[in-house]
LUMFINU-220911 format. One record per residue (C-alpha): x, y, z. Coordinates in steps of 0.02 Angstrom, whole numbers, plus 50000, padded with zeros to 5 digits. Example, Ala and Ser with C-alpha at 12.3 -4.5 7.8 and 13.67 -1.06 7.14 Angstrom:
<pts>
506154977550390
506844994750357
</pts>
This chain:
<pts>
555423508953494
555073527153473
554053532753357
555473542953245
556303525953228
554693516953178
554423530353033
556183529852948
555903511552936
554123514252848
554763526752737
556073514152693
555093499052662
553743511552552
555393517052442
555723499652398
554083497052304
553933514552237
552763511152110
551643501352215
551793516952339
551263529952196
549673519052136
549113517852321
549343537652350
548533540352167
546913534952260
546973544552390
547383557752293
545813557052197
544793555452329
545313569952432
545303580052287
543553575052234
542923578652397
543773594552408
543043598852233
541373594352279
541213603452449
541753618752343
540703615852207
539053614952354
539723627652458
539793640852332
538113635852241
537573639252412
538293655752437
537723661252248
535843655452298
535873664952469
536793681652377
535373679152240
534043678652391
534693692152478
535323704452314
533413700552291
532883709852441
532223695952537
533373700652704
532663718752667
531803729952813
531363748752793
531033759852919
530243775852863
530053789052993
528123794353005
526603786052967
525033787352872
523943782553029
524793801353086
523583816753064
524563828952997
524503846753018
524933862352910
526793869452942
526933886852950
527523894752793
529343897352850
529563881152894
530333867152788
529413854152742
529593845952556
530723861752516
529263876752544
530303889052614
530563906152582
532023917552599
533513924952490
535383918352498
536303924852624
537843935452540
539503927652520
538883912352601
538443901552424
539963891552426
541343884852532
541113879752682
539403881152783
539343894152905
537983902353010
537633899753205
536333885053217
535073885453343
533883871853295
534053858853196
533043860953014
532093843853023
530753849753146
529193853253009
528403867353140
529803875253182
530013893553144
531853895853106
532813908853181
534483905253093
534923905852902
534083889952833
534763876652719
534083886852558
534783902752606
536533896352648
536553884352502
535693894852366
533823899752329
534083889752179
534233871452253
532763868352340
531853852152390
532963851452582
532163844052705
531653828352798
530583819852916
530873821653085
530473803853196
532143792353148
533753798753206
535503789953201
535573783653368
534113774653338
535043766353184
536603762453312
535163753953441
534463743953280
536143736553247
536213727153405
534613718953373
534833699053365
534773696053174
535393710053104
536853709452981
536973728552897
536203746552956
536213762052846
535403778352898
534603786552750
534123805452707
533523806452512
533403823252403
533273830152238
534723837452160
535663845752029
537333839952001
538603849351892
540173847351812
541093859051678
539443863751587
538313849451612
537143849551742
535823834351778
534453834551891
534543817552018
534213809152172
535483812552308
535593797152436
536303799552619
536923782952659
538213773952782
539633765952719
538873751252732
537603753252593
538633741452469
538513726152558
536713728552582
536423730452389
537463712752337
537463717852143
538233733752161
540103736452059
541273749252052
541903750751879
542853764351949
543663770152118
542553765252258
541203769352386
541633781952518
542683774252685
542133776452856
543403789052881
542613799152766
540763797452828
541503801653026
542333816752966
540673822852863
541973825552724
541173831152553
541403815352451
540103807352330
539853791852218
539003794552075
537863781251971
538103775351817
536863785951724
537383802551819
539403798651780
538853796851578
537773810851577
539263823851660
540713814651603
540293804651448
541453787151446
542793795551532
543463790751715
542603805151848
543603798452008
544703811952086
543703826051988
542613839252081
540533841252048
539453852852124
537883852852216
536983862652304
538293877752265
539713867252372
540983854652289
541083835752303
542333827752262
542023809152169
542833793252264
541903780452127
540533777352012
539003764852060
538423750451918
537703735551924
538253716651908
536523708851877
536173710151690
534253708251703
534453724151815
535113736351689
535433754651730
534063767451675
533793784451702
532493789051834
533003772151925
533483780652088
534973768152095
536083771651959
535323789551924
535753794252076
537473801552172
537903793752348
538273805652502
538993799852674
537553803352784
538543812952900
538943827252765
537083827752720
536713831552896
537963842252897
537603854552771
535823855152758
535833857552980
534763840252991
534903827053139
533373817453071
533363804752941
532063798652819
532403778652837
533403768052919
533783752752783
534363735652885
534833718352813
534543703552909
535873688852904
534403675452864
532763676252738
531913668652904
532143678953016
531593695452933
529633693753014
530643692453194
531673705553172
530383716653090
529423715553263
530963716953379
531503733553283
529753740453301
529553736653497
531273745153533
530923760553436
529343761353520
530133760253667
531653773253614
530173785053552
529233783953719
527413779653607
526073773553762
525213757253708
523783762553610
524593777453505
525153774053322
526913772653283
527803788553226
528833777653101
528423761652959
529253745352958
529273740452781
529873722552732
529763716252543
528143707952595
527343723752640
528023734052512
527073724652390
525633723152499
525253741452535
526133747352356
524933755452217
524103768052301
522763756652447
521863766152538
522423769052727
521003759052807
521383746352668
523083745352709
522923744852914
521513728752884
522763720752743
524263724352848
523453715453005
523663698752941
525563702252837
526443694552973
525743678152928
525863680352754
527913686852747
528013671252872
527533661352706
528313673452570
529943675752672
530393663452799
529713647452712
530353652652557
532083657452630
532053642952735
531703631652588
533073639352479
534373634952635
533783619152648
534023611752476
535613620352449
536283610552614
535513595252534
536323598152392
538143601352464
537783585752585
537443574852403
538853582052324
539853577052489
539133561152503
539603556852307
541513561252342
541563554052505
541523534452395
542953539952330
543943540452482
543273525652541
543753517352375
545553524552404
545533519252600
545053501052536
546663502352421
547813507252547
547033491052657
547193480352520
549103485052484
549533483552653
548883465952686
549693461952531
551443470452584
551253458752760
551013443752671
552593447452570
553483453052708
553233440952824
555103435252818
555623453852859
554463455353015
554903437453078
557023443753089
556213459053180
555373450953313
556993437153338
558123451453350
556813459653490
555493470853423
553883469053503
552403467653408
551783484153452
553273488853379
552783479553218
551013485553220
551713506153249
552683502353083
551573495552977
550253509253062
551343522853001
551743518452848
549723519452794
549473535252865
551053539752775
550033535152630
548523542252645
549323557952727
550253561052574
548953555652459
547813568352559
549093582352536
549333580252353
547423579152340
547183595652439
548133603252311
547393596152144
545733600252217
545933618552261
546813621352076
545323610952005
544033623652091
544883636752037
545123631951882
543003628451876
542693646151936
543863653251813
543463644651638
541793639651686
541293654551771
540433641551919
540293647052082
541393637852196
542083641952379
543683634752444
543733638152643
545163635152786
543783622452864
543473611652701
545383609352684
545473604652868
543983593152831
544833583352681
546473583052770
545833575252951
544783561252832
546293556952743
547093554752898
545853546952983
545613533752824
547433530452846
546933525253011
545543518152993
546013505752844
547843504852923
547613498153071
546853479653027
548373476252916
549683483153067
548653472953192
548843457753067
550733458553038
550983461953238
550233444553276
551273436253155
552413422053258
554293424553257
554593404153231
553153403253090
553933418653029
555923414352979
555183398352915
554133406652778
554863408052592
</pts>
């Protein structure tokens, strides 16, 4: 009997007891939708712990070009180096677009420049251009194809004054990548947004401002789409830069949200550099940040051609050793503490991380394991119905095997119509569960995280329980004798 056949005579035989058929799905129901609400509920108080980890810093790896272990020596007095350089604005040349030929780039600290330099094309009154010159961007492009890396954003930093109307407010001008807010996890826009990649590859003259610098030139009022200006050229604003984490309030001075964001590219740009003060890099685990750490500093190494017993030209700075070698430690101090950091960020960082992703598995697995005696409570329903619905129908399956059905014929029915059951159930339980989670991160503000593969999940078990608690009862009514059968009342 084919199998088309077999179902319109389950759905049949299901409509004739409908209310036994809705009390036997209502079970099912609950327990895919329990389960569905539960994996939610653990998966996303396992995404809010690892965003909490990570907006925390713990992924977090600097790279600052130079190093104290570096003897330094002094520049000349035309060169730049922390903004000591001398010269007059060149005439006509203060705003608009930068022009000039460019014969060197501006981020070599002994060079003696023979072309107009940042100052005098930008204005003898903006001063502090410059940066260090060891990290360049194609050492940020080699970084991202490190094994553990999840985000890469080349950095050059300045002081600035930014303008508007007749304020003016002196700030911290960031060079970032585009990808900048998905390394800090707590950054909002409360209006417009960061700058697109477009934007960074065409060194277009875009900013983001923080929080503190959008009040102090614009007051309460929305800056996107209006035009500030810094360093004598205009920008105009694409969004404004807060924060989501309330026990990280803006403040001014922060560097963060008294501060305007610049795509890297138009930094480099303007002020002639091809250098870059840091290279900032997320990894996507807490435990692997010691790994990486070392795997970054052997390839630029490598890309910097430094033999075996020369210092690096460059610091790579996790959370760890920030807060080792922070408060002014003296170098040798710092080289003898920083010896043995490794093993301590493997403690601080990995264990910790680890730890974290451990009980928050544990915890979804609990949660899991909790809904999953639901279903089995439903799936022992459905089994219990079904032997009951072949001990009524006995009669009914006795005239089917006299008139010629074979009792795999019998046993695909009564097969079907569980999974029927349960399929349904499952479907209706798929739906109360994702309006249920969403209903929990709405009102209750919880965390919770509805994906494609928990849906699959709670649809193949309800399946699979149809199955599973359908196929004793089918296997009973199939070897049911015809005779015994049409002599059963």
């Amino acid at each position: 009997m084919a199998i088309k056949t077999s179902w319109i005579i389950s759905l049949k035989a299901l409509r004739r007891n409908k209310l036994q058929t809705a009390l036997t799905m209502v079970g099912m129901t609950i327990g895919v939708a329990t389960v569905l609400t539960m994996i939610a509920l653990g998966s996303g108080a396992q995404a809010a712990i690892q965003d909490q980890v990570k907006a925390a810093g713990m992924n977090l790896i600097i790279v600052k070009a130079g190093n104290y272990q570096l003897q330094q020596e002094r520049a000349p007095d035309d060169a730049i180096e922390n903004g000591a350089v001398g010269g007059a604005p060149l005439e006509g040349v203060g705003r608009g677009r930068v022009r000039g030929v460019l014969f060197h780039p501006e981020d070599d600290p002994f060079a003696v420049h023979d072309h107009p330099t940042s100052r005098q094309r930008l204005g003898d009154a903006e001063a502090g251009l410059g940066a260090a010159a060891t990290l360049t961007i194609a050492d940020a492009d080699a970084i991202r194809k490190v094994s553990g890396v999840q985000y890469v954003s080349e950095g050059i930093h300045e002081n600035a004054h930014v303008s508007y109307g007749g304020e003016r407010w002196f700030t911290r001008m960031h060079g970032d990548d585009v990808s900048m807010p998905r390394i800090k996890r707590a950054w909002v826009f409360p209006h417009g947004e960061y700058f697109s990649r477009r934007q960074e590859a065409n060194a277009e003259q875009v900013v983001v401002l923080g929080s503190i610098v959008a009040e102090k030139l614009f007051g309460k009022d929305n800056p996107v789409g209006k035009t500030v200006t810094m360093w004598g050229q205009p920008f105009l604003v694409t969004g404004v830069v807060t924060s989501s984490n309330w026990m990280v309030a803006p403040a001014a001075g922060d560097d963060e949200f008294d501060a305007v964001y610049v795509p890297v590219t138009t930094v480099q740009k303007l002020l002639n550099l091809s250098k870059l003060n840091d290279i900032t890099i997320t990894t996507e685990s807490t435990g692997n940040v010691t790994r990486v750490s070392k795997d970054i500093t052997d390839l630029l190494r490598g890309r910097h051609q430094i033999a075996f017993k020369t210092p690096d030209d460059f610091q790579v700075v996790s959370q760890a050793r920030k807060a080792l070698t922070g408060g002014g430690m003296q170098a040798d101090m710092q080289r003898s503490v920083m010896g043995n950091a490794a093993g301590l960020e493997k403690v601080t960082l990995e264990q910790l991380g680890k730890t974290l992703d451990q009980a928050s598995a544990t915890m979804s697995a609990l949660l899991a394991s909790i809904a999953t005696v639901s279903l089995i409570v439903g799936g022992i329903g459905i089994m219990n119905i079904m032997l009951l619905s072949v001990t009524e129908r006995t009669r009914e399956i006795g005239i089917r095997r006299a008139v010629g059905a074979r009792a795999q014929d019998v046993l695909l029915q009564f097969l079907l119509e569980s999974i029927t059951l349960s399929v349904v159930g499952g479907l209706l339980g798929i739906a109360i569960g994702v309006g249920v989670s969403l209903f929990i991160s709405r009102m209750l503000q919880w965390s919770t995280q509805v994906s494609l593969m928990s849906v699959a999940f709670s649809f193949g078990i309800s399946a699979a329980v149809g199955i599973f608690f359908g196929y004793y009862p089918a296997k009973q009514a199939s070897q049911v004798l015809p005779i015994a059968s049409l002599k059963y009342e």
